[in-house]
Backbone as CSV, one residue per row, in Angstrom:
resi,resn,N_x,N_y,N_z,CA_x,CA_y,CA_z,C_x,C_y,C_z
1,UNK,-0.449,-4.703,29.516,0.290,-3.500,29.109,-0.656,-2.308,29.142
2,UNK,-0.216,-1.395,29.951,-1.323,0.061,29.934,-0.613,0.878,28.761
3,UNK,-1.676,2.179,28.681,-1.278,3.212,27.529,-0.319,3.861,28.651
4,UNK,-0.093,3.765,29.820,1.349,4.381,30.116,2.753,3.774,29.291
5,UNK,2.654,2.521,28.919,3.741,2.112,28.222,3.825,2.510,26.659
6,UNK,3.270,2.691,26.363,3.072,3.785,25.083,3.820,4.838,25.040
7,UNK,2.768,5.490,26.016,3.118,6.691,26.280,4.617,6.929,26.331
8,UNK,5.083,6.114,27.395,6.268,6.044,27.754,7.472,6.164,26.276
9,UNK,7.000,4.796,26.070,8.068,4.670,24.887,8.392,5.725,23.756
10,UNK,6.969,6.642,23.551,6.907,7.713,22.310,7.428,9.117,22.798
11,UNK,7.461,9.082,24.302,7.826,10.293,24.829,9.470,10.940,25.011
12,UNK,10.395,9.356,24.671,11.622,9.196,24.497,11.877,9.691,23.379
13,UNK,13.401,9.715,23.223,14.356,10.167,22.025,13.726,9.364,20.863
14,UNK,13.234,10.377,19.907,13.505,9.597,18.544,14.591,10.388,17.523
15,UNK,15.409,9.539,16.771,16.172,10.471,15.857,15.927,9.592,14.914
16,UNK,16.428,10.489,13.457,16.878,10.235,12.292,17.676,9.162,12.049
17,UNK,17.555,8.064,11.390,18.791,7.378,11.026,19.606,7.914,10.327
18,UNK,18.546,7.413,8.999,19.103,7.281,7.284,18.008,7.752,6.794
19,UNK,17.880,8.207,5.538,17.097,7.995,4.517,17.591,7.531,3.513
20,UNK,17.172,5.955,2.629,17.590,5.156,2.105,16.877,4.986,0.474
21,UNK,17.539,5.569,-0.220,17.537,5.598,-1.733,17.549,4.448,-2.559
22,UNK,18.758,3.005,-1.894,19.146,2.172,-3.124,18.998,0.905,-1.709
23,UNK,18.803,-0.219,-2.169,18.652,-1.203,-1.353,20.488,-1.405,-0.152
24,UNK,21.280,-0.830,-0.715,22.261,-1.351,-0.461,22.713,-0.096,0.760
25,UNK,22.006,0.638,1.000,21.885,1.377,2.277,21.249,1.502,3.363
26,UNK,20.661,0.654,2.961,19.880,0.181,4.259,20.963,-0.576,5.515
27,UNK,20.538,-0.078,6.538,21.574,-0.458,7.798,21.242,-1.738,8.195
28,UNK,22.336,-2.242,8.344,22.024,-3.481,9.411,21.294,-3.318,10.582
29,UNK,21.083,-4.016,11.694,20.646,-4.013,13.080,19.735,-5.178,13.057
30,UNK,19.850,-4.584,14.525,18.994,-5.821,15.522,17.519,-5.408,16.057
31,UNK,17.497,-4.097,15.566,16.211,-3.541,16.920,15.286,-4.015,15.736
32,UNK,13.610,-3.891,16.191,12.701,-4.388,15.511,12.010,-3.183,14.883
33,UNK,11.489,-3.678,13.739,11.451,-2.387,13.546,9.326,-2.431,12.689
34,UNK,9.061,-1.639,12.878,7.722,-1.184,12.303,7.617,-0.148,11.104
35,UNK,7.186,-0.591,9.889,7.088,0.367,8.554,5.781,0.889,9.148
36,UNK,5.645,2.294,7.987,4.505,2.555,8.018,4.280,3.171,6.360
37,UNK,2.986,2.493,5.957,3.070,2.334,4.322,1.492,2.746,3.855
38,UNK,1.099,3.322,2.720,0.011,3.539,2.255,-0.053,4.487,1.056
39,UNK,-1.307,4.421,0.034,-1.411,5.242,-0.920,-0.336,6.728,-0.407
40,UNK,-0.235,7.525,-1.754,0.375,8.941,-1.398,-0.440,9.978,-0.999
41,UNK,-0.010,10.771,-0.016,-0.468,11.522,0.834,-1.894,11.121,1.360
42,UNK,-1.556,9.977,1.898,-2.179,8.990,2.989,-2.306,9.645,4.619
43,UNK,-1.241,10.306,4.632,-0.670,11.046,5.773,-0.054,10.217,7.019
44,UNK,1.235,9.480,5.947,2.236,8.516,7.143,3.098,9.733,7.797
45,UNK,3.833,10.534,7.362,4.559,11.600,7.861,4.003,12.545,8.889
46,UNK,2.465,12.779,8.664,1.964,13.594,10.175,1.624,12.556,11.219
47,UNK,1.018,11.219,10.703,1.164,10.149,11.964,2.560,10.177,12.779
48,UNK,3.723,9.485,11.609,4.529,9.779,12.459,4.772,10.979,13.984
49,UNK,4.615,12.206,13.176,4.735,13.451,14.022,3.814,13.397,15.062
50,UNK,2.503,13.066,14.868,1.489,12.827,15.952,1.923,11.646,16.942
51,UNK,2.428,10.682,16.791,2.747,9.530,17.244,3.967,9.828,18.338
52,UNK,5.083,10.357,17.494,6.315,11.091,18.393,6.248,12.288,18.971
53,UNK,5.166,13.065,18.927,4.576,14.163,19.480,5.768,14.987,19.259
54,UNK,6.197,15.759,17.424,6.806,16.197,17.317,6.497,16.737,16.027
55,UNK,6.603,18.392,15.898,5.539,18.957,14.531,6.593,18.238,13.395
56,UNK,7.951,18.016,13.315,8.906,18.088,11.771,9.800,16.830,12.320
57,UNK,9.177,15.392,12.747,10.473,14.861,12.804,10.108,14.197,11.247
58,UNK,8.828,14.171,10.347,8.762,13.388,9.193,7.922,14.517,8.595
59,UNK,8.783,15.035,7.461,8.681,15.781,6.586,6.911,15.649,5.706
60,UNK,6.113,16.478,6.051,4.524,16.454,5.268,5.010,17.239,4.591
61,UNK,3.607,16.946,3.287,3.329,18.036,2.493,2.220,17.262,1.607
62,UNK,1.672,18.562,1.154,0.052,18.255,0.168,0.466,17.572,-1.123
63,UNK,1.357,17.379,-1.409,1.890,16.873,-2.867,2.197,15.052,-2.964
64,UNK,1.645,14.671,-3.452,1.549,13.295,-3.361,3.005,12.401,-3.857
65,UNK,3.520,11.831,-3.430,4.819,11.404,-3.516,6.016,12.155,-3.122
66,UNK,5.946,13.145,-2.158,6.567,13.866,-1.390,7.762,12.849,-0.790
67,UNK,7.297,12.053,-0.213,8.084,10.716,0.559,8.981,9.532,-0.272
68,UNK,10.268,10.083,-0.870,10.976,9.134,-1.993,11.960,8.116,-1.505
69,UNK,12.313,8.222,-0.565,12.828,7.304,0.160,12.136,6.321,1.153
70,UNK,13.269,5.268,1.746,12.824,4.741,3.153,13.358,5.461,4.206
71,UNK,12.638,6.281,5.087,13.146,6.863,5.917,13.417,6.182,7.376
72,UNK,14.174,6.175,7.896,14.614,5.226,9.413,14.658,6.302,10.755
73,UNK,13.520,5.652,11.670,13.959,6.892,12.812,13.786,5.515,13.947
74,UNK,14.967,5.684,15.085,15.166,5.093,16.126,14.593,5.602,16.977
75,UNK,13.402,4.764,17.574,13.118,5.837,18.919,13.501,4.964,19.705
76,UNK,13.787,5.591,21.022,14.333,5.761,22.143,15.755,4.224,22.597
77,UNK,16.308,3.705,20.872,16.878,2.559,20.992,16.504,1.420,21.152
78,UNK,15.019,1.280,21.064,14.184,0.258,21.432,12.955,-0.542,20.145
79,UNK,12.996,0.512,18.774,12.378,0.645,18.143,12.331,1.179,16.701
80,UNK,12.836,0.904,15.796,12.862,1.574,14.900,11.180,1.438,13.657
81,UNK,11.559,2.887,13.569,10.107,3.208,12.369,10.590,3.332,11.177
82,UNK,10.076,2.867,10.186,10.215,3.262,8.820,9.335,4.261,8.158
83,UNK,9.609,4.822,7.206,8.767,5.729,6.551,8.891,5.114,5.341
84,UNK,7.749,4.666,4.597,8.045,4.280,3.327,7.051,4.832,2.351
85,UNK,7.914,5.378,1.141,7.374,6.103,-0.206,5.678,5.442,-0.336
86,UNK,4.960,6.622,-0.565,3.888,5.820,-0.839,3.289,5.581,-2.451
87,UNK,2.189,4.632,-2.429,2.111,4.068,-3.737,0.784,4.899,-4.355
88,UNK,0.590,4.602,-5.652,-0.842,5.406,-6.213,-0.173,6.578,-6.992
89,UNK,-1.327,7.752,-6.850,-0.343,9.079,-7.415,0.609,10.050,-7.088
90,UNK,1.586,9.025,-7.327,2.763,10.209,-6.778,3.069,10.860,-7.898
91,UNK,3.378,12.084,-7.971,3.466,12.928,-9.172,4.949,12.874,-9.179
92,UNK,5.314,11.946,-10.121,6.601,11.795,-10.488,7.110,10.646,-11.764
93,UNK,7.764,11.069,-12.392,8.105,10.024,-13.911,7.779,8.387,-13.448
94,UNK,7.292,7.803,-14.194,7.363,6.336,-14.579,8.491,5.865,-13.616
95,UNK,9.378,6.204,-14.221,11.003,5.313,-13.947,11.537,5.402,-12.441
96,UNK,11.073,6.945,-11.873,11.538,6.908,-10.708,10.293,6.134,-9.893
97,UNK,9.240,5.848,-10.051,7.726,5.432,-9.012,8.486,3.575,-9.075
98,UNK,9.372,3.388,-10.182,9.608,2.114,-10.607,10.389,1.803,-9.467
99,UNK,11.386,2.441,-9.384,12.841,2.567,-8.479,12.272,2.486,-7.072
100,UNK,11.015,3.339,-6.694,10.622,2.973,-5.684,10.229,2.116,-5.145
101,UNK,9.317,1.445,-5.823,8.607,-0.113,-6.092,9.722,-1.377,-5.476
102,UNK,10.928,-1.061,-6.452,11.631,-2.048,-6.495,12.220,-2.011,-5.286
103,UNK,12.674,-0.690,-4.084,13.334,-0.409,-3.047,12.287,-1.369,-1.982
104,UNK,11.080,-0.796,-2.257,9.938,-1.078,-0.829,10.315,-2.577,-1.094
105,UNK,9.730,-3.296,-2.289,9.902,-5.208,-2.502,11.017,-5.454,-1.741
106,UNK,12.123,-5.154,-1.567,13.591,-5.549,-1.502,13.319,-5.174,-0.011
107,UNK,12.912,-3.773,0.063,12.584,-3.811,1.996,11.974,-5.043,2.621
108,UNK,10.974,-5.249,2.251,9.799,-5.872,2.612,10.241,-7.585,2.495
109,UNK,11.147,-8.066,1.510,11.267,-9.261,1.663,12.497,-9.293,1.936
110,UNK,13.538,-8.603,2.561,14.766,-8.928,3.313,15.485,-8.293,4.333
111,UNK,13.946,-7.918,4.937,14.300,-7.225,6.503,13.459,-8.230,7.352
112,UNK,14.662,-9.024,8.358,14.334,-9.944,8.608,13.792,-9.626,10.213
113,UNK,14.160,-8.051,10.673,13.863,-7.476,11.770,12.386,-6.347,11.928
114,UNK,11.994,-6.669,10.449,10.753,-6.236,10.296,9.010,-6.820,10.928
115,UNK,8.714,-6.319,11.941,7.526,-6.554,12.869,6.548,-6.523,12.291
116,UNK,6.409,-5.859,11.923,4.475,-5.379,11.333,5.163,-4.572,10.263
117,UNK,3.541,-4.019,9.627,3.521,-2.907,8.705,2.091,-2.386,9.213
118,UNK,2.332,-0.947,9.240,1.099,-0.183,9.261,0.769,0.270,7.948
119,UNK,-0.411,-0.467,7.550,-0.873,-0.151,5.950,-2.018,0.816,6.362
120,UNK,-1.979,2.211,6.078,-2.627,3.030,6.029,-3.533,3.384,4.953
121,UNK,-5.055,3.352,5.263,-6.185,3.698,4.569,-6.817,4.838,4.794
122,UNK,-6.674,5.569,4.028,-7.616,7.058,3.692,-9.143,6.535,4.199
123,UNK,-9.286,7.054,5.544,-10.591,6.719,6.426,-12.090,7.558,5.555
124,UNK,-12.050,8.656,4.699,-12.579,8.857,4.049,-12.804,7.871,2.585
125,UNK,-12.180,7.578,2.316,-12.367,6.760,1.280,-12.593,4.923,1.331
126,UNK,-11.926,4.657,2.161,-12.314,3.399,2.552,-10.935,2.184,1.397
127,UNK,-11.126,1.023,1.994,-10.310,0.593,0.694,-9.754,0.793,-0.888
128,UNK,-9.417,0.784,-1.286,-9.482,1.075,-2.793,-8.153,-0.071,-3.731
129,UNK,-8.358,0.074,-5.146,-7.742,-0.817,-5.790,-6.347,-1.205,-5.314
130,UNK,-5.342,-0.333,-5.298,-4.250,-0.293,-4.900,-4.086,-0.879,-3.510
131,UNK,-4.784,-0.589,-2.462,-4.461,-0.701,-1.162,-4.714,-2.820,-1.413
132,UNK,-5.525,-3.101,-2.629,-6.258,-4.613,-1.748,-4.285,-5.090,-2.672
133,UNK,-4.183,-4.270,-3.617,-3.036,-5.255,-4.400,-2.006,-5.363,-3.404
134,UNK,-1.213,-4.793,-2.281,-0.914,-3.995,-1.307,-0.552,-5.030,-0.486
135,UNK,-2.055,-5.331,0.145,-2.743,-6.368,1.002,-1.926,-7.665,0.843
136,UNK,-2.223,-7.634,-0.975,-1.902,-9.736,-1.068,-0.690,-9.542,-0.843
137,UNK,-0.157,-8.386,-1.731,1.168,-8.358,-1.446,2.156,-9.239,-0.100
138,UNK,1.630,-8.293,0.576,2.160,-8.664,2.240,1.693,-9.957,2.945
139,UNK,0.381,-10.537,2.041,-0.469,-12.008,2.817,0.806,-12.909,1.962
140,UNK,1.186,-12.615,0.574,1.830,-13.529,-0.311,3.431,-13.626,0.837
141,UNK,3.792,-12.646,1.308,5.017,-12.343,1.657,5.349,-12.828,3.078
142,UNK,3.993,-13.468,3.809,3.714,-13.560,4.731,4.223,-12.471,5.864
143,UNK,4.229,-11.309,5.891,4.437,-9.976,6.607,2.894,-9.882,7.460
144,UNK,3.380,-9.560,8.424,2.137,-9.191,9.217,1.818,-7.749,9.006
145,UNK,0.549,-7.304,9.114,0.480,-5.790,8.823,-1.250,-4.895,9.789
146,UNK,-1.196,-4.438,10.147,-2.593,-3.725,11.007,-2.648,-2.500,9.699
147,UNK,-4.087,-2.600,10.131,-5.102,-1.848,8.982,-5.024,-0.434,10.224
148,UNK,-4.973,1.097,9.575,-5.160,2.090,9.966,-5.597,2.731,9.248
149,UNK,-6.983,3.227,9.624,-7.754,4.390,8.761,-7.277,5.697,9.554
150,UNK,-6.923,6.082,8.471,-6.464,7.767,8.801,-7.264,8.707,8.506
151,UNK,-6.945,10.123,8.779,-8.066,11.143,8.624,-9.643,11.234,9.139
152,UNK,-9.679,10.272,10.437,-11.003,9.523,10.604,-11.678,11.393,11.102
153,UNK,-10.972,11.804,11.461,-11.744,13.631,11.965,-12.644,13.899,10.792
154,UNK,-11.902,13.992,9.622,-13.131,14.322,8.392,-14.182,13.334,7.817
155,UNK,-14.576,12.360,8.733,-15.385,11.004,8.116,-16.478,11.794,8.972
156,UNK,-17.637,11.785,8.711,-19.013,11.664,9.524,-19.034,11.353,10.927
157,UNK,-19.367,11.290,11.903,-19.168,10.948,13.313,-20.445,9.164,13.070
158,UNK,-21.175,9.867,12.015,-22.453,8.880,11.796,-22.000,7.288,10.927
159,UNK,-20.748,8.232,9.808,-20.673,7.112,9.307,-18.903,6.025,9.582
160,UNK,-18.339,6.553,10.714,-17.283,5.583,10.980,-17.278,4.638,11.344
161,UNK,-18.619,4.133,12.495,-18.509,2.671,12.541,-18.747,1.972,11.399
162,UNK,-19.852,2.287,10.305,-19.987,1.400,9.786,-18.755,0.946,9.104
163,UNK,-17.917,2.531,8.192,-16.158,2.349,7.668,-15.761,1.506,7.682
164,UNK,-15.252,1.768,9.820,-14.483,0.384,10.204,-14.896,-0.811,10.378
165,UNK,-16.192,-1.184,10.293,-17.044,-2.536,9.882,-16.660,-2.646,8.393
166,UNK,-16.371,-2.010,7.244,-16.602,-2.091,6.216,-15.350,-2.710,5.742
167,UNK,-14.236,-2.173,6.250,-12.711,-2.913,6.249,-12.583,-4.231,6.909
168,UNK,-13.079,-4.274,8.215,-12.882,-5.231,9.053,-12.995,-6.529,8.101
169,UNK,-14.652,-6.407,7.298,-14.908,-7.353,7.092,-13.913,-8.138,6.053
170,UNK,-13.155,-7.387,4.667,-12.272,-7.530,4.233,-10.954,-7.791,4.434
171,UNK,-10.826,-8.327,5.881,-9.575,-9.110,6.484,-9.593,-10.194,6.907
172,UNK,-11.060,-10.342,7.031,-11.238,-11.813,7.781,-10.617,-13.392,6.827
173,UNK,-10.273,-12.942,5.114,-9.424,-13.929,4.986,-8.616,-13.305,4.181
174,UNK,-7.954,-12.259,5.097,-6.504,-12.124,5.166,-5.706,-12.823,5.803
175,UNK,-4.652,-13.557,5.400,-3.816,-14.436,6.648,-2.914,-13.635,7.060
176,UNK,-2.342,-12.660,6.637,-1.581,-12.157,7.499,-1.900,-10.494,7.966
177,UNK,-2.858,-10.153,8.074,-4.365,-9.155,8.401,-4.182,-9.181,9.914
178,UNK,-3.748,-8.340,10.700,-4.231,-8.505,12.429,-6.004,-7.983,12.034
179,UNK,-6.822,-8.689,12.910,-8.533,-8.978,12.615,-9.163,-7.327,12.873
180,UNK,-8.163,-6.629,13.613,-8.586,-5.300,14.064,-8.556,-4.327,13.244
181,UNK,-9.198,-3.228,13.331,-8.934,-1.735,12.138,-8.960,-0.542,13.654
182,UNK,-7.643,-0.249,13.494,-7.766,0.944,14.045,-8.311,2.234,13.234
183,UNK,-8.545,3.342,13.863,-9.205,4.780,13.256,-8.233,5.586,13.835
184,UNK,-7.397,6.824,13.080,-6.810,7.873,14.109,-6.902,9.025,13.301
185,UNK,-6.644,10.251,13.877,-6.847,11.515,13.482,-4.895,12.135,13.979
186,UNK,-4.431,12.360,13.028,-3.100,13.318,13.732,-3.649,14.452,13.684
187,UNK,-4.437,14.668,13.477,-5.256,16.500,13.341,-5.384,16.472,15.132
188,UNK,-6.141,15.848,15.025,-7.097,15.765,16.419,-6.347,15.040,17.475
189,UNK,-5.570,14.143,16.774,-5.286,12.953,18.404,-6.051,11.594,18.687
190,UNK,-6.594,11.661,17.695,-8.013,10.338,18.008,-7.179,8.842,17.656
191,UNK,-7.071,8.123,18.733,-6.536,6.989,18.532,-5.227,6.913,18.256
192,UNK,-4.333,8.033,18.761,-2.617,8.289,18.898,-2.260,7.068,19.935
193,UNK,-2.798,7.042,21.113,-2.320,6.255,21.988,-2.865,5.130,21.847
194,UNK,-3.802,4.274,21.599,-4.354,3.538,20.751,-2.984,2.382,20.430
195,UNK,-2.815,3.398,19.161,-1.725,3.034,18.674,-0.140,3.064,18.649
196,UNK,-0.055,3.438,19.807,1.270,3.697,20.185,1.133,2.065,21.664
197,UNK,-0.127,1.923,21.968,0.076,0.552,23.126,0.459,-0.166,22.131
198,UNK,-0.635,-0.239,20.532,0.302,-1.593,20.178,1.891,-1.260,19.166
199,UNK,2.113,-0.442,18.801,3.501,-0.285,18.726,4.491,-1.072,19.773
200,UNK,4.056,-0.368,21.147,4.993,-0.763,22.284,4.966,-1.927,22.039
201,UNK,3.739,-3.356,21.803,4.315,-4.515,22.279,5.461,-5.096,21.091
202,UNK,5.934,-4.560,19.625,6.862,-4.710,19.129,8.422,-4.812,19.767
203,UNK,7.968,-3.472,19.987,9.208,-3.008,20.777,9.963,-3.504,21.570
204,UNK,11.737,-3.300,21.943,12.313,-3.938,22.849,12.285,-3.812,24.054
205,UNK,12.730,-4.261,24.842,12.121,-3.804,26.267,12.700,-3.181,26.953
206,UNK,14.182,-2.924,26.657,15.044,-2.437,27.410,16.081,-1.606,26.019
207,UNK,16.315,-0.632,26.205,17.040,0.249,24.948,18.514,-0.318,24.728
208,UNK,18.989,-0.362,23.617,20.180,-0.652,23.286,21.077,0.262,22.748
């Protein structure tokens, strides 16, 4: 598979589904679909945009728990993405961070068209408490999931390999851990296509 098939696939239609509040709105289907999940203001919403090469198809902002729903975008009929609320400090009551909690669990263990998860790590910061609880989470759930350090533009140029050595090594008994750590920048572009080859091999092959 070349990064033309990437390419390809991200350069197509993506739209909006749903954005999904209560477990019981979540849509049926068949297409496969890829979350993308991490601490708050992790920056899943400008990946997205970097990824679909589109400034507003997933709503950013500097405020941490910005993202309260599961958001659903179909690209090109072949693929669906999730956007999911992220965990840590979202500046918002107890009760609603609860509601969220309980939406993602209910995602996560009864979407049976669910491929991967992109668990996103603040490339400046490196693992942290939340992200390893996260982790078992998804090893317990048996969900497959790829490690993405984000923001890798503001890390040192000196100190990213070691970073992504520094994660790596903390998967090796992950069982359900792909062994790799990608690095990307939506600022910059660094490792967009990267990650859009392995998106594609989720993906369907022919649009529906």
């Amino acid at each position: 598979m070349s990064t033309t098939d990437g390419d390809t696939l991200f350069a197509g239609a993506c739209e909006f589904v749903r954005a999904v509040s209560v477990p019981d709105q979540l849509p049926a289907g068949k297409l496969p679909e890829v979350a993308f999940w991490g601490r708050s203001n992790v920056g899943k919403s400008s990946l997205l945009n970097a990824l679909t090469g589109r400034k507003a198809l997933a709503r950013t902002s500097k405020t941490p728990g910005r993202t309260q729903q599961i958001v659903l975008f179909n690209l090109g009929g072949r693929l669906m993405l999730a956007d999911l609320p992220g965990y840590g400090h979202a500046e918002a009551p107890r009760e609603e961070q609860d509601r969220w909690n309980e939406l993602i669990h209910h995602y996560l263990h009864t979407r049976p068209q669910l491929r991967c998860v992109c668990l996103l790590i603040d490339g400046r910061h490196g693992l942290m408490t939340n992200d390893f609880a996260m982790m078992q989470l998804l090893d317990r759930a048996v969900i497959g999931y790829q490690i993405v350090l984000t923001k890798i533009d503001l890390v040192k140029l000196s100190e990213r390999d070691a970073r992504q050595r520094q994660v790596a090594v903390q998967l090796e008994r992950r069982p359900a851990a792909r062994p790799s750590v990608l690095t990307v920048s939506a600022e910059k572009g660094t490792g967009i296509e990267e990650l859009r080859l392995l998106l594609t091999q989720f993906a369907d092959k022919k649009p529906h």
